[in-house]
N, C-alpha and C positions, 0 to 999 in steps of 0.2 A: 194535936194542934198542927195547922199546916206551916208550912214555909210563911209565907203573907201574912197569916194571919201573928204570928210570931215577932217577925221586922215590919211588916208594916208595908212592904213592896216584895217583887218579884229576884230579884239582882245580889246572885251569889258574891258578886264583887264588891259590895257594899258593906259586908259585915267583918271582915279585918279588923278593925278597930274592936270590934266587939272578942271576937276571937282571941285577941292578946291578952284582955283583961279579963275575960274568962277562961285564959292557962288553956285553951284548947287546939289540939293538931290539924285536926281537921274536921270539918259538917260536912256532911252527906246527903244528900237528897235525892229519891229515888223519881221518875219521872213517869211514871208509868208505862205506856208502851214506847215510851222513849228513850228510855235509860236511864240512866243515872248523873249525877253528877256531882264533885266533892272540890272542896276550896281549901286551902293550908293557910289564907291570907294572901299567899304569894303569888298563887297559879292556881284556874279551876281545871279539873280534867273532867271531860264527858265522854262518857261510852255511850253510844244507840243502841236502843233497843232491836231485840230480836224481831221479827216479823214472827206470829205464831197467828191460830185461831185459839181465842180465848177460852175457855170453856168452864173454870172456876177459878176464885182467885184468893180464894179462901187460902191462907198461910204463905205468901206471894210472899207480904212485907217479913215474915219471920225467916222465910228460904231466904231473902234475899241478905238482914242484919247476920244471920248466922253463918252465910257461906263468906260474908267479906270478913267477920271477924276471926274464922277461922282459918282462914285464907294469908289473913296480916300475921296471926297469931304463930305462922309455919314461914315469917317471914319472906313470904309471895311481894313485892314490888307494888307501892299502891293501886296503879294504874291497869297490871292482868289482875291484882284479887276483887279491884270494882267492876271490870270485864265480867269474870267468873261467874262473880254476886247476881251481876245482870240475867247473865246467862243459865244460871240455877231458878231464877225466881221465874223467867220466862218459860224456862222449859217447865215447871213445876203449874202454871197455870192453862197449861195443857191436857191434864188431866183430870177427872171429878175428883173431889177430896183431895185434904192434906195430906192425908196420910201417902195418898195413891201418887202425889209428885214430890214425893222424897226419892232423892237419886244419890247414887258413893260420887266421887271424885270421876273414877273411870266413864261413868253413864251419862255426867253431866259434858264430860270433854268430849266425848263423841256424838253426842246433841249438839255443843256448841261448834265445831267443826263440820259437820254435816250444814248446819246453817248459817254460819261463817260469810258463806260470798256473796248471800245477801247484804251483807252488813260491812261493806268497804269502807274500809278509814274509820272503825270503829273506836277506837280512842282519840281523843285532840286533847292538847292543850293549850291555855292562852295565858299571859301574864293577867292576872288583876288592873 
């Protein structure tokens, strides 16, 4: 189920209210070649996407839930583990197969730094 189709509109900044009363830290929403973006209620942050050529995008969304969960899980700062996240899913649809854009830690940071200067001011935040 998408975003919209979930609330009813587009605007991460509208669902706080919901957020509280469903005891949740934070929603996540992946943007596709645009990055991501996540709300606490209090502040959304967005990361942009990487500039890649697409080429499969098969396991995109699972690189992307598992490198940010594993990411917060080693206590990474929310803002580089949703960077990362981004940066794992994109470099992973770079590749044919899921299998074939599985990367360690090391492989992913020297993709995402190699294509880094594309991507100036890749994090923001804004209050709600």
């Amino acid at each position: 189920m998408g975003f919209r189709a979930a609330f009813g509109h587009d605007d991460l900044s509208l669902i706080g209210g919901w957020m509280r009363a469903a005891r949740l830290s934070w929603v996540v929403r992946t943007l596709a070649g645009d990055g991501a973006e996540a709300s606490n209620g209090e502040a959304i942050l967005r990361t942009r996407g990487y500039p890649v050529n697409v080429v499969d995008v098969t396991g995109a969304g699972d690189t992307f839930g598992g490198t940010l969960t594993w990411c917060l899980s080693r206590g990474q700062v929310f803002a580089e583990a949703l960077d990362f996240a981004v940066a794992a899913a994109s470099r992973s649809v770079t590749i044919h197969g899921p299998r074939g854009g599985k990367a360690g830690v090391e492989e992913v940071s020297a993709w995402r730094d190699a294509a880094r200067p594309a991507v100036s001011g890749a994090i923001a935040a804004r209050p709600v």
